[in-house]
Each structure stands twice: as C-alpha cells, then as structure tokens.
C-alpha positions as CSV (number, residue, x, y, z in Angstrom):
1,X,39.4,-26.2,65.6
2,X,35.5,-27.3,65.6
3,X,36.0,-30.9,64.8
4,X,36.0,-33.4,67.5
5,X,39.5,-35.7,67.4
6,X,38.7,-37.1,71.2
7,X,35.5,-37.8,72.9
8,X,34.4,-35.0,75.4
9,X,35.6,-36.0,79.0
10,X,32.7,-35.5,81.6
11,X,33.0,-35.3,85.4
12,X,29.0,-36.0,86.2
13,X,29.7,-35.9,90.3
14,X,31.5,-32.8,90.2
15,X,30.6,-29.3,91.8
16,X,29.2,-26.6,89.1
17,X,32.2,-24.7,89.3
18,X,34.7,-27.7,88.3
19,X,32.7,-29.2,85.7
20,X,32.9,-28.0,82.3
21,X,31.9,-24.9,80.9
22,X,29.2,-25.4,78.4
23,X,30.1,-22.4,76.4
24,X,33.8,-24.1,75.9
25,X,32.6,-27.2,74.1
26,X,33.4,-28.0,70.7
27,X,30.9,-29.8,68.2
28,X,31.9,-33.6,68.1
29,X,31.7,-34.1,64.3
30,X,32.2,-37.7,64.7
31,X,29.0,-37.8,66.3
32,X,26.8,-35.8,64.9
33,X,27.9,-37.6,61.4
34,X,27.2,-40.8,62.5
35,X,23.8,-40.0,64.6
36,X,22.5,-38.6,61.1
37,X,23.7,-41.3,58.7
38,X,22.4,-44.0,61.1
39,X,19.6,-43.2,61.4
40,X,18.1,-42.2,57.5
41,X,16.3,-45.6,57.4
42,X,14.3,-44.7,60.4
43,X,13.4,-40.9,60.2
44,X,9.5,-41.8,58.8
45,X,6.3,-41.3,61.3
46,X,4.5,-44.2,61.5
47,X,0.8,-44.2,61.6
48,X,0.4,-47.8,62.8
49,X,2.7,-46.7,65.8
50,X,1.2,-43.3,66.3
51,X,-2.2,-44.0,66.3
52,X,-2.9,-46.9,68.6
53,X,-0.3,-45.3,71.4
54,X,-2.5,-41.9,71.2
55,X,-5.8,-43.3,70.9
56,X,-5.6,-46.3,73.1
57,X,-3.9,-44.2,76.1
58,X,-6.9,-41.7,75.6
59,X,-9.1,-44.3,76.1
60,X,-7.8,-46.0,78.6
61,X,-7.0,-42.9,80.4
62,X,-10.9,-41.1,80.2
63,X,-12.5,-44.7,81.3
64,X,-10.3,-44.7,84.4
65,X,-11.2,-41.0,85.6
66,X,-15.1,-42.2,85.3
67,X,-14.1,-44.8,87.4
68,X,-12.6,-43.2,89.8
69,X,-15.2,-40.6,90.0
70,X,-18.0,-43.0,89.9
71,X,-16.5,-46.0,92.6
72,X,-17.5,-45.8,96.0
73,X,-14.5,-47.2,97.3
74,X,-11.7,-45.0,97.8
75,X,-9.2,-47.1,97.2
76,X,-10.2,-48.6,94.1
77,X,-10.8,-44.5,93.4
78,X,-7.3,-43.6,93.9
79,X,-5.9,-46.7,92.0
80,X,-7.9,-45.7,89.4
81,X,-7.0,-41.9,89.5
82,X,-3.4,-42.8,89.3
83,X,-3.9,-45.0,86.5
84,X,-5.7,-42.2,84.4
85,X,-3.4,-39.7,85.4
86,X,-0.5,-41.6,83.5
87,X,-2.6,-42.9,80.9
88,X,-3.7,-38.9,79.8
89,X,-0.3,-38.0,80.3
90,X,1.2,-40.2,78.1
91,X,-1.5,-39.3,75.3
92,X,-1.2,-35.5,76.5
93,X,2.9,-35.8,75.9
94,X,1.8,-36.2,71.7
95,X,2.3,-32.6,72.2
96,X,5.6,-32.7,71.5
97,X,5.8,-34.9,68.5
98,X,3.4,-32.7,67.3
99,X,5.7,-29.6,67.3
100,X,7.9,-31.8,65.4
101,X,5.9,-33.7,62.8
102,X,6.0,-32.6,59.3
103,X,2.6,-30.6,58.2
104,X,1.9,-33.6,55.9
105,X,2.6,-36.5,57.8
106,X,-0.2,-38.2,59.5
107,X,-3.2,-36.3,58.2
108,X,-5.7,-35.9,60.4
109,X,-3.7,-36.6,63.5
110,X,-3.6,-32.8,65.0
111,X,-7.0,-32.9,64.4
112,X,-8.0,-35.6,66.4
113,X,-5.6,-35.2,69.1
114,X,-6.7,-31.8,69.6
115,X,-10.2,-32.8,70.2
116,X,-9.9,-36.3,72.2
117,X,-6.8,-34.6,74.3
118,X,-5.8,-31.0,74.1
119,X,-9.0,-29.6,74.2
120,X,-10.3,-31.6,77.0
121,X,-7.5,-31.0,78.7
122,X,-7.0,-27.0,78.1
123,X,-3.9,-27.6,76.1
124,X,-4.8,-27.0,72.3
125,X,-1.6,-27.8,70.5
126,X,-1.2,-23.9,69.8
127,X,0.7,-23.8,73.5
128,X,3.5,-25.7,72.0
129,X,3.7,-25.5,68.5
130,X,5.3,-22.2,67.8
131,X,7.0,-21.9,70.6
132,X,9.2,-25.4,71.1
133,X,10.7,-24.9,67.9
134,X,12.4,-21.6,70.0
135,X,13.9,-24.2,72.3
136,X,15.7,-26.1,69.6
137,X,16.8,-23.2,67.7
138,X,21.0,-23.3,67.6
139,X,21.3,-19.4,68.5
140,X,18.3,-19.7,71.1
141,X,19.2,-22.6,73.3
142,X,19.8,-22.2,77.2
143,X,19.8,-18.2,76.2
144,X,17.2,-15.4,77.7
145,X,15.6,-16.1,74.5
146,X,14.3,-19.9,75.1
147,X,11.3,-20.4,76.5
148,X,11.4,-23.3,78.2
149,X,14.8,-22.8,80.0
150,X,15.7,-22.0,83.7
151,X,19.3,-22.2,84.5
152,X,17.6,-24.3,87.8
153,X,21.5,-25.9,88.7
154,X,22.8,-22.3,89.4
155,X,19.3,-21.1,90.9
156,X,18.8,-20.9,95.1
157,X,18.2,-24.2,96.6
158,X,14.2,-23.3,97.4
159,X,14.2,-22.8,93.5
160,X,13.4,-26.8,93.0
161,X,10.7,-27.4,95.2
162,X,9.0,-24.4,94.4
163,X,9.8,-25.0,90.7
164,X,7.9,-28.5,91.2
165,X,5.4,-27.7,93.4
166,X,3.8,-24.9,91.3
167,X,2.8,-27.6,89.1
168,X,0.2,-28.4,91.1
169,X,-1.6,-25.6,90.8
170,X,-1.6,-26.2,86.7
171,X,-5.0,-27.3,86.1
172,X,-6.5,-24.5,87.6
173,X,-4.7,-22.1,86.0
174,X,-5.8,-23.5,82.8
175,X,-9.6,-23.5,83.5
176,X,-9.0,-19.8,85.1
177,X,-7.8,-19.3,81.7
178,X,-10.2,-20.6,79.5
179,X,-13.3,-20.1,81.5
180,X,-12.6,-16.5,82.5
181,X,-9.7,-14.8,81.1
182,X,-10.1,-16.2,77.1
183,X,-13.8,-14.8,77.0
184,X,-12.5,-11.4,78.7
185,X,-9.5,-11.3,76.0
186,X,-12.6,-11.3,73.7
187,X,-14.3,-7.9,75.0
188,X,-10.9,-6.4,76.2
189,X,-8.3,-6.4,73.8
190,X,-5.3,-5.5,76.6
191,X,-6.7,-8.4,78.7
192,X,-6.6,-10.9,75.2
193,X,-3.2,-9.2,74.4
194,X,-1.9,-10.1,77.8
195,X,-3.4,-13.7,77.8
196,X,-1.7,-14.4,74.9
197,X,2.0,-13.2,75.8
198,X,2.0,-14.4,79.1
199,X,-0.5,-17.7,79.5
200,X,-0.5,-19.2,76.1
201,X,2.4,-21.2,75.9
202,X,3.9,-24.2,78.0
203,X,7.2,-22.0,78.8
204,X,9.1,-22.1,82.0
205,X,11.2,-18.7,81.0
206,X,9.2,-16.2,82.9
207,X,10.8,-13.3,81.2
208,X,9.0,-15.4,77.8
209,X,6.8,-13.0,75.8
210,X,5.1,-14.8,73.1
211,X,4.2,-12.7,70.0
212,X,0.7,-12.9,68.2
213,X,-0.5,-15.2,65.8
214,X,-0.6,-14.6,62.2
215,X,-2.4,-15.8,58.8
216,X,-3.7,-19.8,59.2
217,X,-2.2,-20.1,62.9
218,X,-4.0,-17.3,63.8
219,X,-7.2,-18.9,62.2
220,X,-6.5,-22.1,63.9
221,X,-5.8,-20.4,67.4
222,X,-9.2,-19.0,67.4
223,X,-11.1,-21.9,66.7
224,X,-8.9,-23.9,69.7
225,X,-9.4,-21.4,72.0
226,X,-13.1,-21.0,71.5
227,X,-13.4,-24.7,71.9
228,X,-11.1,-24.9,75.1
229,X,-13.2,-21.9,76.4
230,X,-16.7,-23.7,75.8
231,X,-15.5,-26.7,77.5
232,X,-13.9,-24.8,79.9
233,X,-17.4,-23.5,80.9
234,X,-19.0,-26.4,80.9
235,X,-16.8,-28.2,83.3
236,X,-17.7,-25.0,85.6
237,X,-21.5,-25.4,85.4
238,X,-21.0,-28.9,85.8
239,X,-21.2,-28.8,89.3
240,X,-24.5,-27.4,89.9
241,X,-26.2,-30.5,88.3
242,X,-23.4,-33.8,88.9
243,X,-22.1,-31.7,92.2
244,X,-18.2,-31.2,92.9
245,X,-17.2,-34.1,93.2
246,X,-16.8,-35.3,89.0
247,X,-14.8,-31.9,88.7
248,X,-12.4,-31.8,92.0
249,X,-11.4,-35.4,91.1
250,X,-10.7,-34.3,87.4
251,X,-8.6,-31.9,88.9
252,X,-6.7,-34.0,91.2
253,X,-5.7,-36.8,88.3
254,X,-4.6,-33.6,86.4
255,X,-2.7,-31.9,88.8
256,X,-0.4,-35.4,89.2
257,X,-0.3,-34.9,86.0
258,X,1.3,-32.1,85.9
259,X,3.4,-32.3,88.7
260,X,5.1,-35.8,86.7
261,X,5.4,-33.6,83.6
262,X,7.3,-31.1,85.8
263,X,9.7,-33.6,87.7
264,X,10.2,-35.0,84.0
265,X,11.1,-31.7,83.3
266,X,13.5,-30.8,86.0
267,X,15.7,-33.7,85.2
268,X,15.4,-33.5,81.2
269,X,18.5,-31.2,80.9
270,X,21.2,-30.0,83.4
271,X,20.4,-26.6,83.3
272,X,23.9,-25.5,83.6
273,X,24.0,-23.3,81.0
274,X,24.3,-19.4,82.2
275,X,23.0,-17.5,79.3
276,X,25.7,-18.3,76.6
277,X,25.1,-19.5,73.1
278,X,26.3,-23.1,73.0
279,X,27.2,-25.3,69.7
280,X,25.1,-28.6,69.5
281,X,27.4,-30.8,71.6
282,X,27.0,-28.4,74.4
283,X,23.7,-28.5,74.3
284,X,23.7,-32.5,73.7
285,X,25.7,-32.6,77.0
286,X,23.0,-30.2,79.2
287,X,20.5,-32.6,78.5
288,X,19.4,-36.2,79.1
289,X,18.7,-39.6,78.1
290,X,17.5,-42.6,80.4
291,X,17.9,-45.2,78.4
292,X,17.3,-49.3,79.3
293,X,17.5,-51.0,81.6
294,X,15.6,-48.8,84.1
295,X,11.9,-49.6,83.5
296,X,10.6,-46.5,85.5
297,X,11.2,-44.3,82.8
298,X,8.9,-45.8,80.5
299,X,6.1,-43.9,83.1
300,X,7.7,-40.4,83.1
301,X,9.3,-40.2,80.2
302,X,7.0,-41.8,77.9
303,X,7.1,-41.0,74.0
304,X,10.5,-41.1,73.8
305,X,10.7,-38.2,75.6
306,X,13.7,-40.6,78.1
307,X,15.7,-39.8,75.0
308,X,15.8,-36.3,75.8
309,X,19.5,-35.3,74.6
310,X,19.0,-37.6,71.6
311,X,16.3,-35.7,70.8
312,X,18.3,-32.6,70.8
313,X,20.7,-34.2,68.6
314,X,17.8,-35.6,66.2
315,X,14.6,-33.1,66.7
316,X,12.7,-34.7,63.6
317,X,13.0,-38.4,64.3
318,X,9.9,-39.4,65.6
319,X,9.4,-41.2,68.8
320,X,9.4,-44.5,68.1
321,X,12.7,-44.4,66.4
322,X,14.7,-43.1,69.7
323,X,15.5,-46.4,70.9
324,X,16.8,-47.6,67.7
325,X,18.6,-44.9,67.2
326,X,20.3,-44.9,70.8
327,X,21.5,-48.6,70.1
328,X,22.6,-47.7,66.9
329,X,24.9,-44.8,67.7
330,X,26.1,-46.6,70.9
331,X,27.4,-49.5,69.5
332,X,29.0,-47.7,67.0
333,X,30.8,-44.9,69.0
334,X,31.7,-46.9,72.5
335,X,32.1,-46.8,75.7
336,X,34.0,-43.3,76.9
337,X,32.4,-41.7,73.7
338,X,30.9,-37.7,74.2
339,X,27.5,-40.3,73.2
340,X,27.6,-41.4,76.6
341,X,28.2,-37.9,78.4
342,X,24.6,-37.3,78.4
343,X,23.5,-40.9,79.4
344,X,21.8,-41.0,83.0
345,X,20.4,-44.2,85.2
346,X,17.8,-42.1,86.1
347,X,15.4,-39.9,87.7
348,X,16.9,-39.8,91.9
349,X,20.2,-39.4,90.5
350,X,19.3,-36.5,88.4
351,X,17.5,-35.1,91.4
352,X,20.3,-35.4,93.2
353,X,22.7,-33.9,90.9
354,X,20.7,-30.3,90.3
355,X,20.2,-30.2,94.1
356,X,23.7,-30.8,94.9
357,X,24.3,-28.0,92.4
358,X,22.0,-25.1,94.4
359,X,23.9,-26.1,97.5
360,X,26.7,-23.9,96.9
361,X,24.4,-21.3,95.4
362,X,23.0,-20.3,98.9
C-alpha cells in the first residue's frame, strides 16, 4: 500500500547498515497533501523580496572585495574578504531560484543577474538551469542519472575532505575555462564538444555528461559564454597594468566561496541512497532542513537553501516562502511526524553523521 497510515520512524544516530533503506519507503500522503494545500497562498515570487536580497548582496559584496584589495591593512583586508565572500555568495546562490522560477515571473531578473553576478563570476545561469531540473526529476533522483549526486555516506572516509577540498581550486578552473578552453571550443569543435559535456554544469556526478544546447538555449548559451570568456580575459590581462595583487585576492574571496557552497552541499542531503529509484518521501528523508533557532545557517544556507528537504518536497515555492511553509506544515503534522525525519540542528552534526558513515566503509 503507498499511502502513509503512520509517520516514518527514523534512527538519525544509527550505523548505514541499520538505518532504513531508502528504496523501502513509502510516500506519506498525509504529508505531501498537506505541504501542497498549505501552502497555495504563498507559491508567488515576489519582486519586492527578490530584488533588494539580489541586488543589495551584489553590492555590498563587490564594494567589499575593492576594499579588501585596496586597504593596506591586512586585517581590515581579510575582514573585508570574508565579508564579500558571503555577500557574493548569497547573491551567487540566486542560481538556484533561477532554475526554478517560472519563464514569466520576474522579467528582467535573469538578465540582470546574469550580468551583475554570473558573468562576473564565470557562472552564467546556463550551468544550472538545464541541468538541476535532472536532480528533482522523480525517476532521476539519487540514481547514476543525477547530476549532482554522490552517494558520499557509503564512499571511503578520504572521500569528504577531498570532496571539500577540491573546492578550492573552483575559481581557477572556471577562468581556465573561460579564458582558455571556451575560445579553443570555438576553433576546435572536439575541444567545444568536450567543454560542454564535462565543464559546463555545476554537477558533482562525475560520470555526468551533459548534452548540447538546442533552439533559444542554445542562442542564449552563446551569448553567456562569449561574455564570460571576454571577461575572463580581461581579468587575465589585468595584471600587467593593476599587478597581481586585485586578481589573487579575487580569487581568494572566491575560492571561500566555494569551499562554503561545497560544505553546504555535503550536508544538504544524506547521501544514502545507493543507486535505486526512491518515491518522494525517500527522497524528502535523504535530505535536509535546518530550520530556527540556529542562526548560523542563515550564512551557509542562505536563500532558503536551509530548507533543503522542503525544497524537495515544494521545488517551485520560491525562497522566501520556505520558512512559512516549514511552520505551517509543522504545526499541523506534529512532533514524531515523517515532517520531522528530515529536520537537522545543524551543520557539525551533519558532518558528523556522513563521517561516522565512511567509517565502516574503510
């Protein structure tokens, strides 16, 4: 029977082997109803919301990498580096409502986010949208097919650090990629053909393979990528008349960048899934949420994005309806609901968790 009649008992301290297995778990109907009816009044994108967040964190993230690149004193310049690092990665993180907004909602929004944010920082929208919509597809989840799945729980125990670590090395691979490989792609078709399977989406699947473009994405590809490229170049040359130093510290605030986008992302599911298709509970239960009272979240999860497993319940309800929604369906299902199973206090615990789970995979 696929209807839930009892909420899904979860043992969240238990070895890999003795916890559930995802590929067992029923849908909760009762759940899924009442996440959907609860929150109809509150699936619109706001522009009042959207806007300021984006623009303002843009801002106030670009003004604080001048700073730190043009202070003297260096710890004023890292204070400042740190600053923009989570200011740009909050506005950068718009990625992802983007994959999910509607194509007529907030016109004028891609736009300007791809030229204040993705281009500057060589990520057009192009390397998500397309390819995140895999990653909430029923049949896709948690399989070889998704794209931005790992089974990292059931991995060797160097498979974390390594996982993280890697991250750092993100902002030069993306200037590799516009500055040199983009502009090859253009003369060599097998070097454009390879750029684009392998380097043109923001995919942690290594065996991912993304296929080309086609009609008005492949129109709007071209024109990001020859933007990303130019300024790609530009940053390059930059050096031999403002010196190293604007570009190396560009790169630092972007590499911490990257490496809180990739702790975010380590802890945003369980990663417990071995390959099996899994109904919409299980795949509710191998991911997260962080909700209140822990503030920290607010910093590495930003843009909803704490409401992970929510998320994958509600993949259209924009950002600034999460919290709303998690009250909503908490107070109306309970304490001991399957709600709760996917309800985390936060980041170290998390950490802890997928760790303890390569332990016994040595």
């Amino acid at each position: 029977m696929n209807e839930m009649t009892a909420p899904i008992a979860l043992d969240k301290g238990a070895a890999p082997e003795l916890r559930r297995a995802l590929k067992a778990v029923p849908d909760d109907k009762e759940m899924m109803r009442a996440a959907a009816e609860l929150t109809r009044d509150i699936s619109t994108a706001r522009p009042e919301i959207y806007w300021p967040d984006m623009l303002l964190s843009t801002l106030a993230g670009y003004a604080a990498l001048a700073g730190a690149i043009l202070v003297d004193n260096t710890w004023l310049a890292v204070a400042l580096g740190l600053f923009a690092a989570l200011a740009l990665y909050r506005a950068l993180l718009f990625i992802h409502e983007l994959t999910h907004l509607h194509k007529n909602a907030l016109p004028g929004f891609r736009t300007s986010w791809n030229l204040l944010v993705g281009i500057p920082l060589l990520t057009p929208s192009f390397m998500y949208y397309g390819v995140h919509q895999l990653h909430h597809a029923r049949q896709r989840y948690g399989t070889r097919d998704d794209p931005e799945y790992l089974p990292l729980a059931l991995m060797k125990p160097w498979s974390l650090p390594v996982f993280v670590l890697v991250a750092l090395l993100a902002p030069i691979g993306l200037l590799i990629r516009s500055a040199v490989l983009v502009p090859l792609g253009a003369i060599f078709p097998p070097v454009r053909k390879l750029v684009w399977e392998r380097t043109s989406s923001l995919s942690i699947n290594p065996d991912f393979r993304r296929r080309p473009p086609e009609g008005k994405d492949a129109r709007l590809v071209f024109w990001l990528e020859f933007g990303a490229s130019l300024w790609a170049l530009l940053l390059v040359s930059s050096i031999f008349w403002l010196g190293w130093k604007p570009l190396l510290v560009a790169l630092a605030v972007f590499s911490f960048t990257a490496l809180l986008n990739q702790l975010r992302t380590l802890v945003a599911h369980l990663w417990e899934n071995d390959g099996e298709q899994l109904t919409v509970t299980a795949q509710y239960l191998d991911s997260v949420n962080v909700p209140p009272p822990g503030a920290l979240p607010y910093l590495w999860a930003p843009v909803g994005l704490r409401y992970h497993a929510l998320h994958h319940l509600l993949p259209s309800l924009p950002y600034h309806s999460l919290g709303e929604a998690h009250r909503r369906i908490r107070a109306k299902l309970g304490e001991g609901s399957t709600y709760e199973g996917a309800n985390y206090p936060g980041m170290a615990m998390l950490l802890g968790k997928i760790a303890r789970s390569t332990m016994g995979r040595r």
